[in-house]
C-alpha positions as CSV (number, residue, x, y, z in Angstrom):
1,X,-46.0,-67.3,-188.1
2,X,-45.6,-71.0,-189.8
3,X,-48.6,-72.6,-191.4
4,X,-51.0,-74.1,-188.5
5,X,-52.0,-76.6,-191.1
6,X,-48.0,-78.0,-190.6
7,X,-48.1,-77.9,-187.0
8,X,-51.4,-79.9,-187.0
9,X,-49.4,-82.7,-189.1
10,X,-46.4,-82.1,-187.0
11,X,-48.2,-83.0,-183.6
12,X,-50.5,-85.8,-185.0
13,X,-47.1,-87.4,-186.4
14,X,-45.4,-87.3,-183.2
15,X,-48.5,-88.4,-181.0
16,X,-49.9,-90.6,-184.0
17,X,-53.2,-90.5,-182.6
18,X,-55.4,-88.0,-183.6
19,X,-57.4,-87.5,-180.3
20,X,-54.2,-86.5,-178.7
21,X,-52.9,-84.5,-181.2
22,X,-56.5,-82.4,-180.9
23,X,-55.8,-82.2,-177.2
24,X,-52.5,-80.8,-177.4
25,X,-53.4,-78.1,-180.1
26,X,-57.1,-77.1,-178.1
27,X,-59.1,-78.1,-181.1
28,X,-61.7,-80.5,-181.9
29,X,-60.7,-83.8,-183.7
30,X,-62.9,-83.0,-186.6
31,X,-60.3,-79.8,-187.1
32,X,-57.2,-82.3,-187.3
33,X,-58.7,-84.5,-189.7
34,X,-59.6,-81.2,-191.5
35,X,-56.2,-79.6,-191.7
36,X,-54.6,-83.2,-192.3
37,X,-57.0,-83.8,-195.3
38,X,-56.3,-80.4,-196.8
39,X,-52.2,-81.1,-196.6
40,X,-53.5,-84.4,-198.4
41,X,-55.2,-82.8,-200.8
42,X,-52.6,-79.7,-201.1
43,X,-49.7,-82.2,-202.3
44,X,-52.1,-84.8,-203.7
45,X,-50.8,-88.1,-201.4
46,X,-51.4,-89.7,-198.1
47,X,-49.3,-89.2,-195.3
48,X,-50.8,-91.7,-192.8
49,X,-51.8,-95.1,-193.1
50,X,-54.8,-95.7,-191.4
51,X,-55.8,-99.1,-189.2
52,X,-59.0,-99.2,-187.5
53,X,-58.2,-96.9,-184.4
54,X,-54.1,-97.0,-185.4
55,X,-52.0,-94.7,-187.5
56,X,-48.8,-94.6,-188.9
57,X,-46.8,-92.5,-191.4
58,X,-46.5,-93.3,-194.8
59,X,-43.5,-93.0,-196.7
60,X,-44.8,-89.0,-198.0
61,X,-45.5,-88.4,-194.3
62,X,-41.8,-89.3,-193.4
63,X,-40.8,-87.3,-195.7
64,X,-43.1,-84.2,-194.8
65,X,-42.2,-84.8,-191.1
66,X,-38.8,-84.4,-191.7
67,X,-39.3,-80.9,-193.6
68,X,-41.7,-79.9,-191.4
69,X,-38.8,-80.4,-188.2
70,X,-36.5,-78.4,-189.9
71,X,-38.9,-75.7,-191.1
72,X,-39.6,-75.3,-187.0
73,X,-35.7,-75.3,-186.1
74,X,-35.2,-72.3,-188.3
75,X,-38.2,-70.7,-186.9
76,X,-37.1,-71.3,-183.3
77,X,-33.9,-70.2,-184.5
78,X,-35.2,-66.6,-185.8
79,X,-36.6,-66.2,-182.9
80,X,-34.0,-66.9,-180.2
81,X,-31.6,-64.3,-182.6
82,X,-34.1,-61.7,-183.1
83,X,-34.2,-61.9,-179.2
84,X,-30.6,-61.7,-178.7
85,X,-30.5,-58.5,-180.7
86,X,-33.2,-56.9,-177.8
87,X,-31.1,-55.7,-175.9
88,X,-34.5,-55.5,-172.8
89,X,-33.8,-59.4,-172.1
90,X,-33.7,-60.0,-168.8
91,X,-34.9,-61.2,-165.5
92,X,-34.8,-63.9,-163.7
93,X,-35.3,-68.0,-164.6
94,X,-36.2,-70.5,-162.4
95,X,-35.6,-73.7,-163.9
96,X,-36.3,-77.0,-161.8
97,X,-34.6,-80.1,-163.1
98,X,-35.1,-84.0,-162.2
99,X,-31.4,-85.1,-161.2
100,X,-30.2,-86.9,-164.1
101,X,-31.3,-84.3,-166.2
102,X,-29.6,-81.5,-163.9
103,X,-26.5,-83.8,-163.8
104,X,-26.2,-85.1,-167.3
105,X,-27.7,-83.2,-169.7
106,X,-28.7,-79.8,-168.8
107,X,-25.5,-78.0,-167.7
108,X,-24.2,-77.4,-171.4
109,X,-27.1,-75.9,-172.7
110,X,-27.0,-73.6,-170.0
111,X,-23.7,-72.4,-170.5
112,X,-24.3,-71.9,-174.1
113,X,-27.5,-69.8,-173.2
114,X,-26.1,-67.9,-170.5
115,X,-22.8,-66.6,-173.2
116,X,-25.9,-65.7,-175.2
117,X,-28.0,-63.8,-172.5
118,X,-26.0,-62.5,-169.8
119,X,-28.4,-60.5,-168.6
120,X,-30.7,-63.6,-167.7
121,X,-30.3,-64.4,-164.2
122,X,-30.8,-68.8,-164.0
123,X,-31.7,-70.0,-160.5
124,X,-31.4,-74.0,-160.8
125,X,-33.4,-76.5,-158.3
126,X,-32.1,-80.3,-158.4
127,X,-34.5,-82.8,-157.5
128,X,-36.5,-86.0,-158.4
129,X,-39.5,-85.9,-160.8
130,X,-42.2,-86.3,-158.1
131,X,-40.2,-82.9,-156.3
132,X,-39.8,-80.8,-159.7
133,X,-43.8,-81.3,-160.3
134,X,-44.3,-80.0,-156.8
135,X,-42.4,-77.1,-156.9
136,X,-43.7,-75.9,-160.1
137,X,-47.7,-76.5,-159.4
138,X,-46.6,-74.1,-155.7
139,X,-45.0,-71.7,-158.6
140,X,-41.6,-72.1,-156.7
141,X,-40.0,-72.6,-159.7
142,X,-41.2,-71.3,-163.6
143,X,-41.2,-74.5,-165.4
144,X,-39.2,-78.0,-165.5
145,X,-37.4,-80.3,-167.5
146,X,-37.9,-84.1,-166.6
147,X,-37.7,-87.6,-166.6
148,X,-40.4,-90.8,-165.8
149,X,-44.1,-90.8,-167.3
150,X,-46.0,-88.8,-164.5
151,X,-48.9,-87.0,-166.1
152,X,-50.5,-84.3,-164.0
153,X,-53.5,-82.8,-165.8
154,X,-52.8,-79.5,-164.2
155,X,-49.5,-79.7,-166.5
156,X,-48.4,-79.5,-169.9
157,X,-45.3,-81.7,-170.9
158,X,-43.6,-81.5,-174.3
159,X,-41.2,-83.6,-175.4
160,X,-37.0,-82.1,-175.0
161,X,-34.6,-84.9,-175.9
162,X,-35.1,-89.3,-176.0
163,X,-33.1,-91.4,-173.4
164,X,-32.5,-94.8,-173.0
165,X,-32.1,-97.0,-169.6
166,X,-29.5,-99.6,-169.8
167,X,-28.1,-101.8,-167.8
168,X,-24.9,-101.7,-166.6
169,X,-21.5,-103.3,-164.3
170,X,-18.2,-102.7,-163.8
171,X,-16.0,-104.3,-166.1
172,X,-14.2,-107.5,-164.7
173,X,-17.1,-108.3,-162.9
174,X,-17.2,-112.1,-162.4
175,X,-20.8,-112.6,-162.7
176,X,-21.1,-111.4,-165.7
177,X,-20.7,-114.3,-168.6
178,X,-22.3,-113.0,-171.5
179,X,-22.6,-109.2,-173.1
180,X,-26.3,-110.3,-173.5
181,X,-28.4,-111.7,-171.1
182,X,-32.3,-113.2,-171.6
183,X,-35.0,-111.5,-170.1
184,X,-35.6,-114.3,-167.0
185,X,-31.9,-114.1,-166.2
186,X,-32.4,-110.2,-164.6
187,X,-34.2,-112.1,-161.4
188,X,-30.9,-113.3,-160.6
189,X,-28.7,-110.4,-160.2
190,X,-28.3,-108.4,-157.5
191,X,-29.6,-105.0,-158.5
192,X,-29.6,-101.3,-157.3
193,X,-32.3,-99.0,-157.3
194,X,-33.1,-95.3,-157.1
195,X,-35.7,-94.1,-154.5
196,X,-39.7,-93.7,-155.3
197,X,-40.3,-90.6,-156.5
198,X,-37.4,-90.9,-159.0
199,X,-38.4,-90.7,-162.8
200,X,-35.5,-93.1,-163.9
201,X,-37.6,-95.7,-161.1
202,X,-40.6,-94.7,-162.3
203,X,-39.8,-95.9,-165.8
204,X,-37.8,-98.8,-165.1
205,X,-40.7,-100.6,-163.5
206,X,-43.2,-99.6,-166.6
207,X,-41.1,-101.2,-168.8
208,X,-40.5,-104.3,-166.2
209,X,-44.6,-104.6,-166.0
210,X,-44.6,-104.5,-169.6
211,X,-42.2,-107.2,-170.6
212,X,-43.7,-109.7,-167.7
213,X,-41.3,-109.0,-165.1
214,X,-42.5,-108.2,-161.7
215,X,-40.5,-105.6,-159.4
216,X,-40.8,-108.1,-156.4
217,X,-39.1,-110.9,-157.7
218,X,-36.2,-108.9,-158.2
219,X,-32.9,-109.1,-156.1
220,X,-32.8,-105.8,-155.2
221,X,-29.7,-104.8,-153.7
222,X,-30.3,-101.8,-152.2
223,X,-31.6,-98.1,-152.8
224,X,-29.9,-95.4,-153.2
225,X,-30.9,-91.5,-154.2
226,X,-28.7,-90.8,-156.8
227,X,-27.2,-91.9,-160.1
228,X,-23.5,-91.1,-158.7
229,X,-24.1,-93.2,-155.4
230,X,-24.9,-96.1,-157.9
231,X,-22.2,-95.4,-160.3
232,X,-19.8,-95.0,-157.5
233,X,-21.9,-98.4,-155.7
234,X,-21.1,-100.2,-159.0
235,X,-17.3,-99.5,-159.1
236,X,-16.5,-101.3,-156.2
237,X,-19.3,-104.6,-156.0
238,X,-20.3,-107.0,-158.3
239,X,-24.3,-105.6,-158.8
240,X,-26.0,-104.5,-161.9
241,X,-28.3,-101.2,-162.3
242,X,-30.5,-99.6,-165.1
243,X,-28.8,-96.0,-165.5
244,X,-29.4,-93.6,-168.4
245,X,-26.6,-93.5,-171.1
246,X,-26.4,-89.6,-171.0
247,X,-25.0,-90.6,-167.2
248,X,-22.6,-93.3,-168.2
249,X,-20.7,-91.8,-171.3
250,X,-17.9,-91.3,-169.1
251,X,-17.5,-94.3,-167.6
252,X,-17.9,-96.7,-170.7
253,X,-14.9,-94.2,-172.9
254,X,-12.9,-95.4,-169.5
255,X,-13.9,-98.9,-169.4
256,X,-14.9,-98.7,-166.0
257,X,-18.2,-99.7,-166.7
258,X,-19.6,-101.9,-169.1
259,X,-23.5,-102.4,-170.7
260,X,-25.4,-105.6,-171.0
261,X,-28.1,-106.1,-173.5
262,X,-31.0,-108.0,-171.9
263,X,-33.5,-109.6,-175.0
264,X,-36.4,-108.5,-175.0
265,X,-36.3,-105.7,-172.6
266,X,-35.6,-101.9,-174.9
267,X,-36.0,-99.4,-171.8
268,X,-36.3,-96.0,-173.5
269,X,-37.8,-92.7,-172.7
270,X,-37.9,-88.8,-172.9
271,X,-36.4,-86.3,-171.0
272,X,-40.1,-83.6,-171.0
273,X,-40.0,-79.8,-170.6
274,X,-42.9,-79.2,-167.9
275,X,-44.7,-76.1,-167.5
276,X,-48.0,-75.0,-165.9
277,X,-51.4,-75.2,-168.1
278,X,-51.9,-71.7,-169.6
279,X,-48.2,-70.1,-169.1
280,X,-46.5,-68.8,-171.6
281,X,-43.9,-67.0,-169.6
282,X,-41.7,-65.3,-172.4
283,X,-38.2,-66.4,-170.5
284,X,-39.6,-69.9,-170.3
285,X,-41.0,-70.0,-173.9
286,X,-37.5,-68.1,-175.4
287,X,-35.1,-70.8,-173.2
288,X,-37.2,-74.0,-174.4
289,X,-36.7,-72.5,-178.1
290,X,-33.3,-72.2,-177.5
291,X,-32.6,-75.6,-176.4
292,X,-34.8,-77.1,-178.8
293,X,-32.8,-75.2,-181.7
294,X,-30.9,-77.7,-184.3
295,X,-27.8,-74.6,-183.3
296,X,-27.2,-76.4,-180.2
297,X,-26.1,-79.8,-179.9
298,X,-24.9,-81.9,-177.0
């Protein structure tokens, strides 16, 4: 219902690259340039600042951007309403979540939209990243929520919610000295690990690659298969481990655990709603509206 024109500036400002941005939308880049201009020309400014192959927003285009993401709220919010009032919403919903997604983040939302639909029957599968993209390209499950930076061209991914990795120890613990640590001092701490396959692994060693560090020269620890195992792990030794802070809110309110800033290193990333190319399920599309709606916070 909402301009297209919007949604064009929407996507390029999140992706700030216009080839991607045409890519998302199925158009041509010529047509994003088009639609952009015209906004341009509608409200007489620039909204990107343009650098050879880079763009960025301009101060107009923060502005717009801002609009523009609570313009889609409200419509995301009509919706979900309008289909609480039809009274024929129901079925069955087969969501498959990455664990620290499934463990952290996700089980709120679904009580709020379960109160809202009871008539929506939610099956749930837990697993790592690698597992949710599996089920969902054998349709065992109808679309995913998850963490790391896997990109199957047989899938679309859409952004849900940012997420950072930090690192983390129990308070008390003797090797820790300093609240902030350089970079080259991580190769001396006995770390733990989650398993290949695992999206919080996955993007962990991304962000190692990037900053110079190499996986190998690490102490690792050991491996474990679950943020809980290294929470619990971590209680009870003297390592270190990179866990999301959705997982550790608990812990640091009962100083049990404590994080430590390492320069240079900012681990951050985004929890991605996962579905196959070309579905538009309308339980799938009506729950990621609902979750995505400024209504709901965690």
């Amino acid at each position: 219902m909402f301009d297209f024109r919007l949604k064009v500036f929407y996507t390029v400002a999140r992706r700030l690259n216009f080839t991607k941005a045409a890519e998302e939308l199925f158009i041509t880049q010529p047509a994003v340039t088009k639609h952009i201009h015209e906004i341009e020309t509608y409200y007489k400014t620039q909204l990107f600042q343009r650098n050879g192959t880079k763009i960025k927003l301009t101060s107009a285009g923060t502005a717009l951007l801002a609009h523009t993401e609570q313009l889609f709220a409200i419509y995301r919010n009509i919706e979900v309403d309008l289909a609480a009032i039809n009274e024929n919403v129901k079925g069955t919903l087969r969501i498959g979540a990455s664990t620290t997604v499934a463990q952290y983040v996700l089980p709120k939302y679904l009580a709020s939209f379960k109160q809202k639909f009871p008539d929506i029957k939610i099956a749930l599968t837990t697993n790592n990243t690698e597992y949710i993209e599996n089920a969902l390209i054998a349709n065992k499950i109808d679309f995913g929520i998850i963490e790391g930076q896997s990109k199957r061209p047989q899938l679309k991914y859409a952004t849900f919610l940012k997420d950072e990795m930090v690192l983390c120890t129990r308070v008390g613990n003797p090797l820790l000295k300093k609240q902030s640590v350089p970079l080259a001092a991580l190769k001396e701490l006995p770390l733990l690990m989650r398993e290949q396959g695992s999206g919080s692994q996955e993007v962990i060693a991304a962000a190692l690659k990037k900053a110079g560090v190499k996986m190998a020269l690490l102490q690792v620890e050991m491996i474990l298969e679950s943020t809980e195992s290294i929470k619990s792990y971590l209680g009870s030794s003297d390592s270190f481990a990179f866990l999301s802070i959705h997982s550790i809110v608990k812990e640091l309110k009962s100083n049990e655990l404590t994080i430590i800033d390492i320069r240079d290193l900012h681990i951050e990333r985004a929890f991605y709603f996962v579905k196959q190319q070309g579905d538009n399920q309308s339980l799938t599309e009506l729950f990621m509206k609902f979750i995505s709606s400024n209504n709901f916070k965690l």
